[in-house]
C-alpha positions as CSV (number, residue, x, y, z in Angstrom):
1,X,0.0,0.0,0.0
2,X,1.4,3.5,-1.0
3,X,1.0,6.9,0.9
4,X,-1.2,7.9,-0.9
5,X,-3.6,4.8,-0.3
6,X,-2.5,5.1,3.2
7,X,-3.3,8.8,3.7
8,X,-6.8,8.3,1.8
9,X,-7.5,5.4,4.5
10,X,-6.5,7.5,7.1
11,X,-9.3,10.2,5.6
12,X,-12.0,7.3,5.3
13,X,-11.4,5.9,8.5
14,X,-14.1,6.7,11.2
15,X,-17.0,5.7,11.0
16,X,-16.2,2.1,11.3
17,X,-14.5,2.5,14.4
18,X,-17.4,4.4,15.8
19,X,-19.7,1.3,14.8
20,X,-17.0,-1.1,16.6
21,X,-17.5,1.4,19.5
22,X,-20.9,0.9,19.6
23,X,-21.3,-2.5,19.4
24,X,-18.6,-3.2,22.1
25,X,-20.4,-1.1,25.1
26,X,-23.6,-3.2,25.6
27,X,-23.3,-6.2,23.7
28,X,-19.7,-7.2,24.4
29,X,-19.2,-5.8,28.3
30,X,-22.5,-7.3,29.1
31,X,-24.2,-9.7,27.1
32,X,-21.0,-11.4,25.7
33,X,-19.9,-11.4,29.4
34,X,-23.0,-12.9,30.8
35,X,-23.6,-15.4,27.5
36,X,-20.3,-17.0,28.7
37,X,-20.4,-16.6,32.5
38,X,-24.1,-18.3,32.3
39,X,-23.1,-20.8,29.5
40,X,-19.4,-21.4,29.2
41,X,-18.8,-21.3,25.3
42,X,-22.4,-22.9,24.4
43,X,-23.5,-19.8,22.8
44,X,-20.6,-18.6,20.6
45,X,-22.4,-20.6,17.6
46,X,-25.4,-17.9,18.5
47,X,-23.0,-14.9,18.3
48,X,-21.4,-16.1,15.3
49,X,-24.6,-16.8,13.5
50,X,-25.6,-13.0,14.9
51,X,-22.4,-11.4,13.6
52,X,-22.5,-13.2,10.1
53,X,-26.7,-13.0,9.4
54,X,-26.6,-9.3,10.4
55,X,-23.3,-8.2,8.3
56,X,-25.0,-7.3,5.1
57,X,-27.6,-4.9,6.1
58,X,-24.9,-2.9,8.6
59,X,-22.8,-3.2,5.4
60,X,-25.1,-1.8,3.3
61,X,-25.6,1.6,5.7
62,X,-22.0,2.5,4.6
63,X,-22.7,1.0,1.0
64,X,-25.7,3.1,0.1
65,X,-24.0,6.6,1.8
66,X,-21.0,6.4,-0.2
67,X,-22.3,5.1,-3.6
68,X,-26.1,7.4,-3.4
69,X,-24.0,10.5,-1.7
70,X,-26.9,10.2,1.1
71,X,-28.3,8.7,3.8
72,X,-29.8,5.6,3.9
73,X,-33.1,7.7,6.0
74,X,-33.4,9.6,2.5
75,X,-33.3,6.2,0.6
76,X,-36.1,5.2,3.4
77,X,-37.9,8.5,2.0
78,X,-37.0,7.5,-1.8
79,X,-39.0,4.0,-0.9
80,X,-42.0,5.8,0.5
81,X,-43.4,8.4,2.8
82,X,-44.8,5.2,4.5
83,X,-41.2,3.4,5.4
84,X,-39.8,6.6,6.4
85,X,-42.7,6.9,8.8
86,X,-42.4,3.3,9.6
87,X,-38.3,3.8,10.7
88,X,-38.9,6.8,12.8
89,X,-41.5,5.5,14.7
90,X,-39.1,2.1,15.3
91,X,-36.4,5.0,16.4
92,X,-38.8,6.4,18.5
93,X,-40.2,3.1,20.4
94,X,-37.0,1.9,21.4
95,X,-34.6,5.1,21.4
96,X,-35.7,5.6,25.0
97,X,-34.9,1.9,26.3
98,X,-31.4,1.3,24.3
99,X,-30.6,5.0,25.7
100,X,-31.2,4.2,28.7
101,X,-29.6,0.9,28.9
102,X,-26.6,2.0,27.5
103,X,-26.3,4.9,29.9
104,X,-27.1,2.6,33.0
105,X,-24.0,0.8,32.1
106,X,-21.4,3.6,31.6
107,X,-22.7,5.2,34.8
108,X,-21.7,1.8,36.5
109,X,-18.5,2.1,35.0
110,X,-18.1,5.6,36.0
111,X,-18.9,4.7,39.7
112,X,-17.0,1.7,40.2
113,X,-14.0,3.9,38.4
114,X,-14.0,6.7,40.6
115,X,-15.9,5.0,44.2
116,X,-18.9,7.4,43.7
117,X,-21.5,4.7,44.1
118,X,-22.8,6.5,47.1
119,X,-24.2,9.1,44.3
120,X,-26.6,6.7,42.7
121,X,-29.0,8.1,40.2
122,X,-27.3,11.5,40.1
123,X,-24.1,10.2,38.7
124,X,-26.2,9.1,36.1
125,X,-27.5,12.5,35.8
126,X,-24.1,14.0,35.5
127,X,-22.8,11.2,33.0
128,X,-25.6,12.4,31.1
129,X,-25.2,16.3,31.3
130,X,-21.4,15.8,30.5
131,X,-22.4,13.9,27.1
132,X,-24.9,16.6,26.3
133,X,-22.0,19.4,26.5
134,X,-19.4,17.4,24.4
135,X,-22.5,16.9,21.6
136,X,-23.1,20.1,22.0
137,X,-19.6,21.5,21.4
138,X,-18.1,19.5,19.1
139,X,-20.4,16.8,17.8
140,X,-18.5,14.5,15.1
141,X,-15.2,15.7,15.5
142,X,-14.7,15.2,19.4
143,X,-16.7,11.7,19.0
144,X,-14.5,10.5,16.4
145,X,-11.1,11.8,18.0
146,X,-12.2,10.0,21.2
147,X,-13.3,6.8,20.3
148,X,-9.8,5.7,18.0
149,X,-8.0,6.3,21.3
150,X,-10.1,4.4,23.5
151,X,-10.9,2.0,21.3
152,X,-7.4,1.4,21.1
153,X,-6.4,1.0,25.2
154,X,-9.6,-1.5,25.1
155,X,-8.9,-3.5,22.3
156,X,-5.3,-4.2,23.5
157,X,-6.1,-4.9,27.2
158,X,-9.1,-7.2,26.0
159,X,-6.5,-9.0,23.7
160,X,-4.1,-9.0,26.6
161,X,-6.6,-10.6,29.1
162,X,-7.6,-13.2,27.0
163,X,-4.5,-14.7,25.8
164,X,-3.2,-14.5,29.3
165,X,-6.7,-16.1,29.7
166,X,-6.1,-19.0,27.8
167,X,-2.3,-19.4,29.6
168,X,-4.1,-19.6,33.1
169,X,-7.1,-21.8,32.3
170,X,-10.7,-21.5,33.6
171,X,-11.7,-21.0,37.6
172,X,-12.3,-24.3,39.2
173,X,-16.4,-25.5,38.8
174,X,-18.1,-26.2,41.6
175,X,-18.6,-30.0,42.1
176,X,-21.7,-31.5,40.3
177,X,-22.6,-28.5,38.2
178,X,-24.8,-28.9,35.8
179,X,-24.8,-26.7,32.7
180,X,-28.0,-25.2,32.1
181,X,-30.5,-26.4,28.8
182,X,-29.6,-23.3,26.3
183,X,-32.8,-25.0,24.6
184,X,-35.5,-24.0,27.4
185,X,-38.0,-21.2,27.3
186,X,-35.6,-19.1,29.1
187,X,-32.4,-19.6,27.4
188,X,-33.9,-19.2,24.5
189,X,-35.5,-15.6,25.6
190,X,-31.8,-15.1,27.0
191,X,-30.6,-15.7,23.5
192,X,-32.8,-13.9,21.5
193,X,-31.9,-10.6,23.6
194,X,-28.1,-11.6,23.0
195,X,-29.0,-11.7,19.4
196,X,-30.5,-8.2,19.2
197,X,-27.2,-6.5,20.0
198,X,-24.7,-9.0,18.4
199,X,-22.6,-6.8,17.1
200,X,-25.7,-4.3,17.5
201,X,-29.4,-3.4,16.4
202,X,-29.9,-3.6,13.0
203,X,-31.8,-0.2,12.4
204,X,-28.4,1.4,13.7
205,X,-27.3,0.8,10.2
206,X,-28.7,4.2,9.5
207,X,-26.1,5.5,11.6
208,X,-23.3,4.1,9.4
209,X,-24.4,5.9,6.8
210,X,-24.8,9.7,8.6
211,X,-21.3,9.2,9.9
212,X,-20.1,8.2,6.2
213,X,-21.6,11.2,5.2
214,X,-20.6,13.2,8.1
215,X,-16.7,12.3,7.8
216,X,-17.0,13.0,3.9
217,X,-18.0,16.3,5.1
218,X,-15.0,17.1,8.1
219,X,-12.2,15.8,5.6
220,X,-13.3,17.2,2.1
221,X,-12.4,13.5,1.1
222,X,-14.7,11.4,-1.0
223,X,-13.6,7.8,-0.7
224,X,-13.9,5.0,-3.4
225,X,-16.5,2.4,-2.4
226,X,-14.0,-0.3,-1.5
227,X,-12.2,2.7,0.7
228,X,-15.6,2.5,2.8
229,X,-16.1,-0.8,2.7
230,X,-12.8,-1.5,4.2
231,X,-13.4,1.1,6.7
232,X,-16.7,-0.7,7.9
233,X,-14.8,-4.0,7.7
234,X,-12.4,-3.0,10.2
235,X,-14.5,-2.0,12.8
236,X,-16.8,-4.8,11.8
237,X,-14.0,-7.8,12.5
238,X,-12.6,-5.7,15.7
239,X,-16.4,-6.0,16.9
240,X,-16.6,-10.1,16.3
241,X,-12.8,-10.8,17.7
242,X,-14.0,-8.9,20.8
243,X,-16.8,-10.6,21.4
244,X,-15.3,-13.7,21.4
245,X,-12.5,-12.8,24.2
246,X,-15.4,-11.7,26.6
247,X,-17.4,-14.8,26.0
248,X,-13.9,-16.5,27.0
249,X,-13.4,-14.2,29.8
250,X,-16.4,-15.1,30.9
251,X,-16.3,-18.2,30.8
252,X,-13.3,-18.8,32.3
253,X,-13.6,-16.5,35.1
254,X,-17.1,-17.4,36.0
255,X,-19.1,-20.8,34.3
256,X,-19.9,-23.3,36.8
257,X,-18.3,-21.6,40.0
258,X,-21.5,-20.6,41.4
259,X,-20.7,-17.0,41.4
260,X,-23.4,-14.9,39.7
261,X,-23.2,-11.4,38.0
262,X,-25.0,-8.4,39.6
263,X,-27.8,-6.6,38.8
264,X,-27.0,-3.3,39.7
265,X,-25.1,-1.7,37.2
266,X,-22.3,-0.4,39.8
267,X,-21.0,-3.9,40.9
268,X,-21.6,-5.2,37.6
269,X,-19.4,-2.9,36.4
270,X,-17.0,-4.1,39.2
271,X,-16.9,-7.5,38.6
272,X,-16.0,-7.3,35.1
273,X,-13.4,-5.0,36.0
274,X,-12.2,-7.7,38.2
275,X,-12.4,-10.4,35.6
276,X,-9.8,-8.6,33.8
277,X,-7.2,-7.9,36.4
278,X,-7.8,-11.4,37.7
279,X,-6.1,-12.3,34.5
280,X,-3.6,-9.5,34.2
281,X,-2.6,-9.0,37.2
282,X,-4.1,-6.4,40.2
283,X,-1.7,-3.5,39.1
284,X,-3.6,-3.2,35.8
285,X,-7.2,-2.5,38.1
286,X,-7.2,1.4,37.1
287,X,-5.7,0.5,33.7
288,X,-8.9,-1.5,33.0
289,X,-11.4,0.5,35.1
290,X,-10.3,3.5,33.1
291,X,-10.4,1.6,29.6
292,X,-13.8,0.0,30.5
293,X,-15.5,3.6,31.7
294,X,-14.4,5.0,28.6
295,X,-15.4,2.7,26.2
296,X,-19.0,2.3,27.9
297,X,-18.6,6.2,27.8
298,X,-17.9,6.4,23.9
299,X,-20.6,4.0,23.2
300,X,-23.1,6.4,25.5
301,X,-22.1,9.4,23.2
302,X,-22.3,7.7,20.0
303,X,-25.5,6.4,20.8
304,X,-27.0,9.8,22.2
305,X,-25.6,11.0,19.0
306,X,-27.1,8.3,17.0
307,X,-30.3,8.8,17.4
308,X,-31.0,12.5,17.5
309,X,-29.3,12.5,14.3
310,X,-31.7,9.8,13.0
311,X,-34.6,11.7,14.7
312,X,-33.0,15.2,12.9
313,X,-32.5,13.3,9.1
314,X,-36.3,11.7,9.5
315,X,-37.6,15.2,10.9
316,X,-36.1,17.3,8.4
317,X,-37.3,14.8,5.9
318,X,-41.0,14.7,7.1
319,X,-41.9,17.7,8.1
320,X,-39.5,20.4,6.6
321,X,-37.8,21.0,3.5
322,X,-34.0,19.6,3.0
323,X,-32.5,23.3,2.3
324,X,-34.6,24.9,4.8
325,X,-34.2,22.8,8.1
326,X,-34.1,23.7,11.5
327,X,-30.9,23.9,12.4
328,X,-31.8,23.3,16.1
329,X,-33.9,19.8,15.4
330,X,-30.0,17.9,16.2
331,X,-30.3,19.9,19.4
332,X,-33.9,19.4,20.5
333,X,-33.6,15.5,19.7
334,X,-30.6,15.4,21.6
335,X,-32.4,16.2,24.6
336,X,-35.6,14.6,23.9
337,X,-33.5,11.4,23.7
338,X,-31.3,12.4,26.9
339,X,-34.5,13.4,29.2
340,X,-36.2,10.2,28.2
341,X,-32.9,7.6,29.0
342,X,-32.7,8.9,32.7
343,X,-36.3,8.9,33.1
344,X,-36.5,5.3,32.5
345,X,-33.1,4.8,34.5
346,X,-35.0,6.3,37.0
347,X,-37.2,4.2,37.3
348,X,-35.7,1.2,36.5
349,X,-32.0,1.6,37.0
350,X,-31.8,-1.1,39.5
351,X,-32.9,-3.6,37.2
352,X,-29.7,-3.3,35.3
353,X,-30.6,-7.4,33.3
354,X,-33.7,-6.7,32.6
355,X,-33.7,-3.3,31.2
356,X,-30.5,-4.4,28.6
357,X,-32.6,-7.4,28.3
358,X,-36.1,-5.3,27.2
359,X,-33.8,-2.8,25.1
360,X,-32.0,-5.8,23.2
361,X,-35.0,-7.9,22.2
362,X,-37.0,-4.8,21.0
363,X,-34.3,-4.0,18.4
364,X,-33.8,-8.3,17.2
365,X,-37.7,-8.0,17.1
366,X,-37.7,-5.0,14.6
367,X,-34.7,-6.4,12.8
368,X,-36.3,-8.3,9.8
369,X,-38.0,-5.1,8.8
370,X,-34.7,-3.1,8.7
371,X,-32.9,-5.4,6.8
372,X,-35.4,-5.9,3.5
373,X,-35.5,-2.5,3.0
374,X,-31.6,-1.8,3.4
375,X,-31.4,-5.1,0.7
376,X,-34.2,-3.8,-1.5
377,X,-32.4,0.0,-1.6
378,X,-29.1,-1.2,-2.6
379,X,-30.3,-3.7,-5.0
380,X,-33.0,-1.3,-6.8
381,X,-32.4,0.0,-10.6
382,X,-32.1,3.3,-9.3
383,X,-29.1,2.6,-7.5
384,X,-25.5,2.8,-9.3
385,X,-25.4,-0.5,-10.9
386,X,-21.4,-0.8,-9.9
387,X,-22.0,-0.6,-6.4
388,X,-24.7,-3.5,-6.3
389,X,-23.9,-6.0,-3.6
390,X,-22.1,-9.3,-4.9
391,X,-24.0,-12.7,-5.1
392,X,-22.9,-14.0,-1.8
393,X,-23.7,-10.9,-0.9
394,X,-27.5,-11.0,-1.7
395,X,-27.4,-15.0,-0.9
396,X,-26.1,-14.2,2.5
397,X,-29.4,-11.1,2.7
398,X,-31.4,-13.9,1.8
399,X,-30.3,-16.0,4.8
400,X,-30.1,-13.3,7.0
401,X,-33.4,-12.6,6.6
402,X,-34.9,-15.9,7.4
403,X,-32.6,-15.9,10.3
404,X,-33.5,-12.9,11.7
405,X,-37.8,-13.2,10.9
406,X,-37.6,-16.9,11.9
407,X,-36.3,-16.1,15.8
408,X,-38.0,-13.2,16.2
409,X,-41.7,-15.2,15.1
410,X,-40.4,-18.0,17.3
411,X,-39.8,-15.7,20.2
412,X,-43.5,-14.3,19.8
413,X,-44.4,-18.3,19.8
414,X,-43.0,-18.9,23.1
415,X,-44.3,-15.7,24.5
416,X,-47.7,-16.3,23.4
């Protein structure tokens, strides 16, 4: 690879690591976490069968920005009044819950990281106030700087922690455990919320495509499709790899000893610290606390910033014109979305499983809808012919879809 290919990666490069970034809060630190503390390595085919079913249509975010100079809302818009109505009322039902879950998190981070437990629901107030202000100052640019360094300390320590993982070996079982039936009612339910955020909810492929757009815009740079691509991919694989080392961590540190994660997000937050430094070693505690609390903290940005994006694009798009929008709808959505999060953390903030739980299966239960229409945009004749997905591609949409319409009917089956 030349400089010049090298500097025009550089340019490109953002928007993947902010997906990786997103996906790693919730669905690695927690789910991934519990899927192997609960079930040793049982579940990996799950996660694997999440990460590869899913890929197209998160693909297809950044695909459809870069090739249709848009976002994939306005292709929502190009389909019909009706599906752009139909995604921001999906954005609205479970912005709230996935807000809120994410932030429940990162303020258990924050509290185990700096002993302010005592604080409670106010440190989740000020979590939330601080990622208001940072939104509000610098928006794309601070979010991107932040998230390539702290992805970076994470990534390594996780890397770090599970090979040294691997060297020590898995905590001693307790005697006569019994591994629990991953094919019950409950396990089931337990993987079909795993599934909604593995890597992540599949109608946060939009966002893919407004930061694709957005970092076209801060660098002056318009990347070749495969420049994209390749960008996505990155963060994509980082995103899988990790997932794996915290279903091993997991696992090793926790399946069949008996000892049970926490509800409350502040010892939650605690124990997964400790999972690492059991591994590392007890000088690396802050190392990891720090690292953890920022990650959770760059996923709780980038989601706040997510969605009130979304909700600006879709407003703008239904009720104003495209040259004449408001320029404070980013502003009012930003804290539309912020007052509603603590209002349900409030209220449900000590019920740290269930709420990721609720938050998770909401977004694998909307999922199938999501990905026909991000396949059906970037497969249509009005979209450039050279960027059309290739035949595995649209085989794998294919079997994504049935994957992802064939759990979520069965978990309306068993709930039923």
């Amino acid at each position: 690879m030349n400089n010049e290919k090298i500097q025009n990666f550089i340019k490109t490069l953002g928007p993947g690591i902010l997906f990786a970034s997103t996906a790693i809060g919730v669905s690695h630190l927690v789910q991934s976490t519990r899927a192997g503390a609960n079930f040793g390595f049982a579940l990996i085919p799950f996660i694997l069968a999440a990460n590869i079913f899913k890929y197209p249509f998160f693909e297809f975010g950044s695909r459809y920005a870069n090739a249709a100079g848009e976002s994939i809302i306005d292709g929502y818009k190009r389909i019909g009044t009706w599906m752009l109505w139909v995604y921001f009322i999906i954005t609205i039902g479970s912005m709230f819950f996935v807000s809120a879950a994410v932030g429940a998190v990162t303020s258990g981070f924050l509290q185990n990281l700096f002993g302010i437990g005592f604080l409670g629901i106010w440190a989740t107030l000020g979590l939330f106030c601080i990622c208001v202000i940072i939104l509000m100052l610098g928006r794309y640019q601070i979010l991107d700087s932040m998230i390539k360094m702290i992805g970076a300390v994470l990534l390594l320590s996780t890397l770090l922690a599970f090979i040294l993982a691997l060297t020590k070996g898995p905590s001693e079982q307790i005697p006569n455990f019994i591994a629990p039936d991953i094919w019950s009612d409950k396990s089931i339910i337990f993987i079909i919320a795993l599934m909604g955020w593995m890597p992540t909810a599949v109608d946060l492929s939009a966002w893919n495509s407004l930061w694709t757009i957005e970092r076209i815009k801060q660098t002056g740079y318009k990347p070749k499709l495969k420049e994209t691509l390749a960008d996505f991919n990155f963060g994509y694989i980082i995103s899988v790899v990790l997932s794996i080392c915290f279903v091993t961590l997991g696992s090793y540190m926790m399946f069949g000893t008996g000892k049970v994660l926490p509800n409350s997000s502040g010892p939650f937050a605690n124990s997964v610290v400790e999972m690492f430094t059991t591994f590392i070693g007890s000088w690396s505690y802050f190392i990891i606390a720090t690292a953890s609390f920022c990650i959770m903290f760059g996923t709780c940005i980038a989601v706040f910033d997510g969605y009130s994006r979304s909700i600006k694009r879709s407003a703008e798009l239904l009720f104003f014109n495209k040259e004449n929008s408001n320029k404070n709808i980013y502003s009012i959505s930003l804290f539309i979305v912020v007052l509603g999060a603590f209002g349900i953390v409030f209220f449900l903030g000590n019920q740290l499983k269930q709420l990721v739980d609720l938050a998770t299966t909401i977004s694998f239960l909307i999922a199938p809808i999501i990905a026909i229409v991000n396949y059906k945009l970037v497969t249509s004749i009005a979209f450039p012919k050279d960027a059309h997905p290739k035949l595995w591609l649209k085989i794998l949409s294919y079997l994504g879809i049935l994957f992802l319409s064939g759990f979520a009917l069965y978990f309306i089956w068993i709930k039923i």
